[in-house]
N, CA, C and O of each residue as an XYZ file, in Angstrom:
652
protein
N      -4.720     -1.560    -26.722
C      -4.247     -1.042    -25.460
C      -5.445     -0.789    -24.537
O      -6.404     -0.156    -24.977
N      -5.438     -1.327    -23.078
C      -6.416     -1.077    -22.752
C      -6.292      0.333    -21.770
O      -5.246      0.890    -21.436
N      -7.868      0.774    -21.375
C      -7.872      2.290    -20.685
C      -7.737      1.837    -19.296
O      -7.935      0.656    -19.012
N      -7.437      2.640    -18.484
C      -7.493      2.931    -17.017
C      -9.338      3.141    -16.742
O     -10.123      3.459    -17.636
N      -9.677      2.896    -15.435
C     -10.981      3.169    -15.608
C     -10.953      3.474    -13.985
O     -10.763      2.647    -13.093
N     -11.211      4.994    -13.840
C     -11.370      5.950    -13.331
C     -12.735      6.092    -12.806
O     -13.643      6.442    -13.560
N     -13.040      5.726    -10.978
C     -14.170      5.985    -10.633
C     -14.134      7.144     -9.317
O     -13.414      6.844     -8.364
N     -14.798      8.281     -9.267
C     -15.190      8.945     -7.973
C     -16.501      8.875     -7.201
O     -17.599      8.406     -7.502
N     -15.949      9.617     -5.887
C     -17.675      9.397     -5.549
C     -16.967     10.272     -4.007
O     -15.949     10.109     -3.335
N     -18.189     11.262     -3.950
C     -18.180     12.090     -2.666
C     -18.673     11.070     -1.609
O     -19.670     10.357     -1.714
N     -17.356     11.152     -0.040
C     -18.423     10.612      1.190
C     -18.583     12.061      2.289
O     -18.341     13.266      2.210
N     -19.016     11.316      3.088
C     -19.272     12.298      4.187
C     -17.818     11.974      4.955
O     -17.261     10.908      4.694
N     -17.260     12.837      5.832
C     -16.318     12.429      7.185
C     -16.576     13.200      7.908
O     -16.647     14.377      7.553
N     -16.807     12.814      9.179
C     -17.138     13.599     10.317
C     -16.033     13.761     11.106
O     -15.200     12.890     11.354
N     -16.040     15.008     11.534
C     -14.434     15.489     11.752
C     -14.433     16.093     13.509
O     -15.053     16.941     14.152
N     -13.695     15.410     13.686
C     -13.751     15.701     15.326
C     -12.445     16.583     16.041
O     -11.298     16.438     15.618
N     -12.747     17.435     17.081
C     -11.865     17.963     17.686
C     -11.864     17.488     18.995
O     -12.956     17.344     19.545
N     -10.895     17.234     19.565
C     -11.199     16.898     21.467
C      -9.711     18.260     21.730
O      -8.575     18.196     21.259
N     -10.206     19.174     22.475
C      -9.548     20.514     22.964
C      -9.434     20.085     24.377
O     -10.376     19.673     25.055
N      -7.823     20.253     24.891
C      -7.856     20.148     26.109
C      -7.631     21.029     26.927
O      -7.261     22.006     26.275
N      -7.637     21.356     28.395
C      -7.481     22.517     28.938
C      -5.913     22.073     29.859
O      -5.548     22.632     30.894
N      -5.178     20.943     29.149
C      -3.518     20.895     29.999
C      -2.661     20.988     28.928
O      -3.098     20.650     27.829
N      -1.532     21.377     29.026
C      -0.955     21.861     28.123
C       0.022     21.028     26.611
O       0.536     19.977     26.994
N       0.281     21.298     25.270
C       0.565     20.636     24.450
C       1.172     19.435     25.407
O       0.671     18.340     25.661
N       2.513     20.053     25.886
C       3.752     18.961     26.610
C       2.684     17.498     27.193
O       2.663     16.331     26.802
N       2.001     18.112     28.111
C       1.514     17.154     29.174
C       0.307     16.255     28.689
O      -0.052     15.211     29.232
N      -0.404     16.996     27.273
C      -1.430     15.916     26.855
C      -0.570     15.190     25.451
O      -1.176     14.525     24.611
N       0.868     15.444     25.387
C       1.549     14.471     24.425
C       2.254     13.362     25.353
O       2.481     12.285     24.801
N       2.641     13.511     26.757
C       3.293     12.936     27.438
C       1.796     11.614     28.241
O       2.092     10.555     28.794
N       0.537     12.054     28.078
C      -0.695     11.900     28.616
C      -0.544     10.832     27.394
O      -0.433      9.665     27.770
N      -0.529     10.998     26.345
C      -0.815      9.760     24.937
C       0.042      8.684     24.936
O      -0.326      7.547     24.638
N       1.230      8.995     25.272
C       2.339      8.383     25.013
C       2.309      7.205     26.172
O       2.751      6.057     26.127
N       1.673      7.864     27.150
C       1.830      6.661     28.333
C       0.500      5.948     28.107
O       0.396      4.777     28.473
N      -0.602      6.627     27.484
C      -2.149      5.668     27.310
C      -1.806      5.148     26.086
O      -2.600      4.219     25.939
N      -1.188      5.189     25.249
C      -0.572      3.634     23.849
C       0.947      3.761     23.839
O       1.775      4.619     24.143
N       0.944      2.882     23.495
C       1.941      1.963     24.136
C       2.254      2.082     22.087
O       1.310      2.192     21.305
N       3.528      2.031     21.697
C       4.184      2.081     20.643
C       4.337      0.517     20.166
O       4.716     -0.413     20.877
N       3.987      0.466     18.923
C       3.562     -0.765     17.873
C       4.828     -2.145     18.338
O       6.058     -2.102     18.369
N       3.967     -3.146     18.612
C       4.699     -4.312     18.879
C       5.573     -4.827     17.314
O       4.812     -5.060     16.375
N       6.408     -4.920     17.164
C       6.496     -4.530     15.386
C       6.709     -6.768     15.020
O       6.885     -7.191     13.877
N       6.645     -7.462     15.929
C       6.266     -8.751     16.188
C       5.172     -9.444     15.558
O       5.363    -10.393     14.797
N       3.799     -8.910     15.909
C       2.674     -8.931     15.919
C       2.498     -8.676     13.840
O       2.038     -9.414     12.968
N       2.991     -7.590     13.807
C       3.442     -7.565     12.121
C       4.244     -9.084     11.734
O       3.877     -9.823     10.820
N       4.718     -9.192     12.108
C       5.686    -10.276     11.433
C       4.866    -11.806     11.667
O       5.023    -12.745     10.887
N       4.222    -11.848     12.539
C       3.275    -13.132     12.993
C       2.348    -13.219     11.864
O       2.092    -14.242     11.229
N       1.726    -11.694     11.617
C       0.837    -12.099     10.615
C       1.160    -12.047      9.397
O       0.400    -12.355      8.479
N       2.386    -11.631      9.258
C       2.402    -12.031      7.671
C       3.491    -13.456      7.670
O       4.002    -13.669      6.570
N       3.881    -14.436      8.805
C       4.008    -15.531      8.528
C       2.622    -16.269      8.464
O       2.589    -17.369      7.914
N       1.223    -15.608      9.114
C       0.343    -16.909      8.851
C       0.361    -17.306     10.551
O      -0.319    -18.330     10.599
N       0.630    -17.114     11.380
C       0.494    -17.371     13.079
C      -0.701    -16.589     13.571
O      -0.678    -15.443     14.020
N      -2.183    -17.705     13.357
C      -2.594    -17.406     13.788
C      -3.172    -17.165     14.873
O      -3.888    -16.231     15.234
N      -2.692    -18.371     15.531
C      -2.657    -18.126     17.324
C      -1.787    -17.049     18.470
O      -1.943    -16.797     19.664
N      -0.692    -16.533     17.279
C      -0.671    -15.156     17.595
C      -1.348    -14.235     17.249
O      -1.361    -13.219     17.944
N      -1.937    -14.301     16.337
C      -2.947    -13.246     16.043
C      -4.011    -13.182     17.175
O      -4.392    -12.196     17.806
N      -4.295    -14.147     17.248
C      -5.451    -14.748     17.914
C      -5.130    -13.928     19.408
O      -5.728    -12.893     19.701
N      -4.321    -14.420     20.101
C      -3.672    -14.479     21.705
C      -3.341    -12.353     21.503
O      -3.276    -11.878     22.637
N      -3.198    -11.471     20.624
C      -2.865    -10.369     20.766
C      -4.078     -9.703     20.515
O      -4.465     -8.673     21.067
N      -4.607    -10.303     19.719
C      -6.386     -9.502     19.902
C      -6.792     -9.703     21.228
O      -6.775     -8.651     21.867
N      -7.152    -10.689     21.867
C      -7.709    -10.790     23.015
C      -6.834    -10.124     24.391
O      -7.345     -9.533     25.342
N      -5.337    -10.422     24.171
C      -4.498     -9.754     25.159
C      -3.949     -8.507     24.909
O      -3.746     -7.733     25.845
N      -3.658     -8.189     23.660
C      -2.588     -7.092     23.262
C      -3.436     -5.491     23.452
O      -4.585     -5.620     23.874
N      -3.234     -4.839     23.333
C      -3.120     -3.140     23.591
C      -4.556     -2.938     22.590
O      -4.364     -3.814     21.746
N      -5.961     -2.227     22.202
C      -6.781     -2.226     21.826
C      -5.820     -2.060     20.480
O      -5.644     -2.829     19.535
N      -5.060     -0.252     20.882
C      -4.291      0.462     19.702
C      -3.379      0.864     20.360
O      -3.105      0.875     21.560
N      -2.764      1.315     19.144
C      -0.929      1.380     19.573
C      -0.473      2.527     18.906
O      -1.281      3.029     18.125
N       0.297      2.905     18.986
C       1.337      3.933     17.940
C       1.992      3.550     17.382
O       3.002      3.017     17.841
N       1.707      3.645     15.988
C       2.807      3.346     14.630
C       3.627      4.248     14.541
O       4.710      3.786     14.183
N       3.649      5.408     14.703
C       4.805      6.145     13.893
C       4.089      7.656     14.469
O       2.866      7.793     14.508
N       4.966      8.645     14.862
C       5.206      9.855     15.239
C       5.984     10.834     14.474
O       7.151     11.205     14.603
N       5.064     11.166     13.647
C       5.875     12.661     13.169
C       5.707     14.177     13.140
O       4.589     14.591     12.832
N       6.692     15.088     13.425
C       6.464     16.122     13.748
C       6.905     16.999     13.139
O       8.076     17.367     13.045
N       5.377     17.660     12.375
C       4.823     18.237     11.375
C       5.113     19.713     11.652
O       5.378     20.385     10.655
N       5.108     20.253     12.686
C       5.472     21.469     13.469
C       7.116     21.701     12.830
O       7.253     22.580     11.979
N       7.901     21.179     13.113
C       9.040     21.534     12.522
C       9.572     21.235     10.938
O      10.706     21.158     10.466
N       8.166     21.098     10.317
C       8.452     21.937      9.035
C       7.841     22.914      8.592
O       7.662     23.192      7.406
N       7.436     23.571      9.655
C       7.199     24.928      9.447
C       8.411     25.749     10.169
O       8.028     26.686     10.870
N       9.677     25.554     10.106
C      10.642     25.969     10.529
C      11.065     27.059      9.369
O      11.446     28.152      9.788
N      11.034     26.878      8.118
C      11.093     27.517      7.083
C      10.382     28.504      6.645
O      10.659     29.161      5.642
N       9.347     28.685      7.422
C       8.018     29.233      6.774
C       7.818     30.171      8.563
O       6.716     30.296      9.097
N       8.670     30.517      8.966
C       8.470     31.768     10.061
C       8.474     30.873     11.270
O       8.300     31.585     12.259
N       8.603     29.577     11.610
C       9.360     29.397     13.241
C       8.419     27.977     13.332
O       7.364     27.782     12.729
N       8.995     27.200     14.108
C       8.426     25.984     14.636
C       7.041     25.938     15.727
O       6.830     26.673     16.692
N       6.211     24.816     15.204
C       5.124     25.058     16.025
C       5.173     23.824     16.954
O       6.288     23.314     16.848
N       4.495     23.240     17.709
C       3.989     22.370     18.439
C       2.960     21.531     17.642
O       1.752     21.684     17.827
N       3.468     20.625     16.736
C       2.338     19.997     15.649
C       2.672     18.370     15.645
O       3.579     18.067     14.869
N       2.271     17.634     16.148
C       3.064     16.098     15.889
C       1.459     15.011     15.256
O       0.400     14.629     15.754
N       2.071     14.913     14.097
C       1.087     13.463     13.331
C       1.127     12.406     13.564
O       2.162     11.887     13.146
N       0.089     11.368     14.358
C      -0.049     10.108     15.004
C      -0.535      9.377     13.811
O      -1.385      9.811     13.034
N       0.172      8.037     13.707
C      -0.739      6.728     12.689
C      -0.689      6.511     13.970
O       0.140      6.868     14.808
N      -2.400      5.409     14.121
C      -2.533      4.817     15.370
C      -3.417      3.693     15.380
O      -4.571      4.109     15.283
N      -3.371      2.473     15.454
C      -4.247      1.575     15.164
C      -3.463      0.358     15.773
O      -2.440      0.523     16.437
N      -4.021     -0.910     15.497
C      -3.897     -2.340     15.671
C      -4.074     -2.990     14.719
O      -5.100     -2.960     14.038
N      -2.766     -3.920     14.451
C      -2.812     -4.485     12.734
C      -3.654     -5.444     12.745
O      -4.128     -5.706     11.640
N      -4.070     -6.172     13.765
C      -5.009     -7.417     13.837
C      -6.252     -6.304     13.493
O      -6.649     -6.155     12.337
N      -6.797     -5.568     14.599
C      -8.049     -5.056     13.475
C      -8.133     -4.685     12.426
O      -9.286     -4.462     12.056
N      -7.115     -4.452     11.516
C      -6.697     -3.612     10.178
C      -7.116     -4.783      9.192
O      -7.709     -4.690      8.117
N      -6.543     -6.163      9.997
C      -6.888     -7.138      8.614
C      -8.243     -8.067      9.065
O      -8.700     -9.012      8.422
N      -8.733     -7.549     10.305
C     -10.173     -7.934     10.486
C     -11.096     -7.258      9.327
O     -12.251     -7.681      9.263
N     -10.736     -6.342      8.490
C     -11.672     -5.258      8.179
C     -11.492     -5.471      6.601
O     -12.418     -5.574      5.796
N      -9.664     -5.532      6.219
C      -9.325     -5.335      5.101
C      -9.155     -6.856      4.586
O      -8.564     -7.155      3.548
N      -9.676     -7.634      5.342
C      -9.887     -9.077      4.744
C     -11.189     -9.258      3.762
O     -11.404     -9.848      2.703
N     -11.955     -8.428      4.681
C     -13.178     -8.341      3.814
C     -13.302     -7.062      2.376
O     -14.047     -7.067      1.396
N     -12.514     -6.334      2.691
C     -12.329     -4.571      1.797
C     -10.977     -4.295      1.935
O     -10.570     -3.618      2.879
N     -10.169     -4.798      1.004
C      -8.656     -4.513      0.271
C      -8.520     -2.924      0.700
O      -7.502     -2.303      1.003
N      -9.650     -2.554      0.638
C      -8.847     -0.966     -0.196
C      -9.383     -0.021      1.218
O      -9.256      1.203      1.221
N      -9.937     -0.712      2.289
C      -9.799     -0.162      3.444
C      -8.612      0.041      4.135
O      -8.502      0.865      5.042
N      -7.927     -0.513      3.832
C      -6.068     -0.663      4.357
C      -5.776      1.156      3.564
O      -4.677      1.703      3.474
N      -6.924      1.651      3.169
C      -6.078      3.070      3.162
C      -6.532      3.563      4.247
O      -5.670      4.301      4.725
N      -7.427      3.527      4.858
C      -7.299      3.977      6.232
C      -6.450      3.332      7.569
O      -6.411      4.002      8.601
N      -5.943      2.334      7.521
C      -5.300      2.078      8.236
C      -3.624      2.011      8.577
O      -2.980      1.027      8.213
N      -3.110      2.904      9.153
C      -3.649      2.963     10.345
C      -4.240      4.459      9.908
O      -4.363      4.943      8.783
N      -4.698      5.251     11.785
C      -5.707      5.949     11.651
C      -4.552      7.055     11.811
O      -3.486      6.765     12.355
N      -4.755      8.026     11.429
C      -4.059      9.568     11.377
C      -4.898     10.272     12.304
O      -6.072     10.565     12.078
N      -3.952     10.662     13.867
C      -4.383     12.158     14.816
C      -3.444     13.249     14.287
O      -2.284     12.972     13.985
N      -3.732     13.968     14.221
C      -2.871     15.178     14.753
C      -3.189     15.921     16.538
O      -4.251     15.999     17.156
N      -1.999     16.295     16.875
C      -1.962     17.005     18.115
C      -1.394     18.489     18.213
O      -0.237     18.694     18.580
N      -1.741     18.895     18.076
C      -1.009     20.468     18.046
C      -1.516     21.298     19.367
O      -2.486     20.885     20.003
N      -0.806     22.501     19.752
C      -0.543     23.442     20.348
C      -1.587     24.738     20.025
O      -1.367     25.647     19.224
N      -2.619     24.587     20.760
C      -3.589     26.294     20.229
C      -2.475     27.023     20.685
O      -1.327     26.805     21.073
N      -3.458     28.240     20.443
C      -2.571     29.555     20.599
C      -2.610     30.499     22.552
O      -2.285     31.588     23.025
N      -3.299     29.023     23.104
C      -2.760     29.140     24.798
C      -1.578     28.556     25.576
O      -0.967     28.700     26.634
N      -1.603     27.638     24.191
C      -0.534     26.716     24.685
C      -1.009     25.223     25.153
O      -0.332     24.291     25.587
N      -2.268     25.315     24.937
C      -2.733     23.683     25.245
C      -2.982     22.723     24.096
O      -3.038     23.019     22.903
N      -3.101     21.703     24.565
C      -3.172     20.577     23.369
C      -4.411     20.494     22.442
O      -5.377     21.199     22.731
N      -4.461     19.740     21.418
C      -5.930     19.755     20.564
C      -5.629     18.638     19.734
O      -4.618     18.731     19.037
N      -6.443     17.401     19.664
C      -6.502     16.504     18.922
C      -7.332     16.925     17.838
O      -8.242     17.708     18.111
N      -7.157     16.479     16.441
C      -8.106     16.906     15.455
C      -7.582     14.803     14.501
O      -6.620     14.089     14.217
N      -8.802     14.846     14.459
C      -8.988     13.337     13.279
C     -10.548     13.055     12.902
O     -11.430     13.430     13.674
N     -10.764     12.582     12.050
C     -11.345     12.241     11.368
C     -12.315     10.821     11.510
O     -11.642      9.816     11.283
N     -13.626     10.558     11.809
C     -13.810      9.721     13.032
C     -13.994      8.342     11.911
O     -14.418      8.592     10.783
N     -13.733      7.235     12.201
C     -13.477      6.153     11.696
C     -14.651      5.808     10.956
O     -14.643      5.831      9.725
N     -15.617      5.504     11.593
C     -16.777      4.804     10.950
C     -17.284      5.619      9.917
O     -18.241      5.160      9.292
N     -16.752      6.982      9.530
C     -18.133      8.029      8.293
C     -16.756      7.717      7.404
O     -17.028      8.126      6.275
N     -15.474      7.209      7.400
C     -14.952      6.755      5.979
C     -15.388      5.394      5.582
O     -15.498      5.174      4.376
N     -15.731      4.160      6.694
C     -15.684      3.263      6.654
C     -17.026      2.821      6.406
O     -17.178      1.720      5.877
N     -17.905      3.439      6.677
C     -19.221      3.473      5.729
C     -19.730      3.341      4.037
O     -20.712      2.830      3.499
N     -18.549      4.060      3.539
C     -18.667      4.031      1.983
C     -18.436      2.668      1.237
O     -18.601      2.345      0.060
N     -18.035      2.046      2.241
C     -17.611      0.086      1.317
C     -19.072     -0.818      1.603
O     -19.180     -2.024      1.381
N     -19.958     -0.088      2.049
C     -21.207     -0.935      2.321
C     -20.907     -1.982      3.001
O     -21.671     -2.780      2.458
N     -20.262     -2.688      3.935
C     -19.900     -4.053      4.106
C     -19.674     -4.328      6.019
O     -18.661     -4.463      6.704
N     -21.423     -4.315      6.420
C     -21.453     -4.017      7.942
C     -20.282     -4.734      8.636
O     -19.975     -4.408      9.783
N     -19.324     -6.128      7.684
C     -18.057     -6.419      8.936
C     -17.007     -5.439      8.920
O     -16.067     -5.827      9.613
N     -16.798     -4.268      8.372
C     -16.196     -3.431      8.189
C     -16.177     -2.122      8.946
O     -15.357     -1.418      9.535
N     -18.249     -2.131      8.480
C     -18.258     -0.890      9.104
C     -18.696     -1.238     10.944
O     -18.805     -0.346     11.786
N     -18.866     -2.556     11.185
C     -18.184     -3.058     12.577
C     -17.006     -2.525     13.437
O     -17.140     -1.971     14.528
N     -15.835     -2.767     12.799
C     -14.659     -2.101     13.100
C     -14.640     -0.651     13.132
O     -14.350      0.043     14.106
N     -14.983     -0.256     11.960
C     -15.072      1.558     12.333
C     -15.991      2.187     13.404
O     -15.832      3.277     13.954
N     -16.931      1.336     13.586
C     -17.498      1.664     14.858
C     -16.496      1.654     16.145
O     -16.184      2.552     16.928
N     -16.054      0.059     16.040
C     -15.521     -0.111     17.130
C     -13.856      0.500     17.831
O     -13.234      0.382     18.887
N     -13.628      1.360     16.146
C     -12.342      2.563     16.318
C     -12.868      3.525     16.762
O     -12.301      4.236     17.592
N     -13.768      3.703     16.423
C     -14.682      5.274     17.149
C     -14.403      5.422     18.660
O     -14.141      6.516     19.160
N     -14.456      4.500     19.226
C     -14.773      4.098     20.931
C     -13.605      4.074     21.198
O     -13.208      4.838     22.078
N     -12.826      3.337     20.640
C     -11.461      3.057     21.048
C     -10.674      4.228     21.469
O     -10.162      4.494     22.556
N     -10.712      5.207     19.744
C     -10.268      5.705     19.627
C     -10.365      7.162     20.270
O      -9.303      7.733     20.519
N     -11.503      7.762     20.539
C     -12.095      8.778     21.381
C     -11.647      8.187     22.406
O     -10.522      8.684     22.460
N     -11.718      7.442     23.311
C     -11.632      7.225     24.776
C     -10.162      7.253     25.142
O      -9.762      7.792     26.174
N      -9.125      6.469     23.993
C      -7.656      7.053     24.123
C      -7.704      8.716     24.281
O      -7.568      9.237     25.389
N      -7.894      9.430     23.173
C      -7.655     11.003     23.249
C      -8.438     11.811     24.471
O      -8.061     12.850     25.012
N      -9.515     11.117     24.723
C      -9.898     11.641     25.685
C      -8.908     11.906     27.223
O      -8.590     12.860     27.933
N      -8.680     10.361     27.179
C      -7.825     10.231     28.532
C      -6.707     10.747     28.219
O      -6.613     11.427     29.241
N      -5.784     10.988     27.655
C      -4.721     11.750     27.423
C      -5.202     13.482     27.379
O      -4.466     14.319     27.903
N      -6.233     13.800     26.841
C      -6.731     15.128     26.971
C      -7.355     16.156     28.594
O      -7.301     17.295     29.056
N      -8.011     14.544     28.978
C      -8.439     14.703     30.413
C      -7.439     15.620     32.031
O      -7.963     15.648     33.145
């Protein structure tokens, strides 16, 4: 019978906050209009193998998008009252398999996880985890290419929605 073989290893992640001074409502309504929600097409192109759609949506399509919105705030409904908490996946599947073509097991970061929540003024606060200090640990500069190039992306979305 053979064993499982079990490896760890500590990385660094550098953990970012962007705090805004407009309120939860208006810097979730601020995101929503700066990405644009997942072409779910663009999925299906690439896993037929179309690569001139692939091709034609990298160069034309949305940097990043919104996969999926959930709101984490109302399960704390149980636990003394609902907050203002909503969890963003957020990425572009063409860069996902720019990255995870080369590193399988980078597809656990993708897509990328924001959270947005509500301080206790009532304004918005992005909190995530910045791309390139996970994407560093696979040694593999076409990789850690992309996590660079989520860094930028990705700050300059939250920004402008925070702005």
């Amino acid at each position: 019978m053979a064993e499982e073989r079990v490896e760890r290893r500590l990385i660094a992640v550098e953990h970012i906050t962007i705090s805004s001074q407009r309120p939860f409502a208006e810097v979730r309504r601020r995101l929503d209009a700066t990405l644009p929600r997942l072409d779910a097409s663009i999925a299906e192109a690439l896993r037929g193998g179309d690569q001139k759609r692939a091709k034609d949506y990298d160069e034309t399509g949305p940097k990043l998008s919104i996969f999926e919105t959930r709101d984490h705030g109302s399960l704390l409904q149980a636990f003394g009252g609902r907050r203002n908490a909503l969890q963003y996946e957020i990425g572009n599947p063409v860069t996902a398999s720019t990255m995870t073509r080369y590193r399988l097991s980078a597809a656990l970061y993708a897509p990328l996880r924001v959270v947005l929540f509500e301080d206790e003024k009532g304004r918005g606060v992005f909190e995530y985890d910045q791309p390139s200090s996970f994407f560093d640990q696979y040694g593999d500069e076409r990789v850690m290419a992309v996590g660079r190039y989520l860094d930028i992306a990705l700050e300059a979305a939250l920004r402008k929605a925070a702005e």
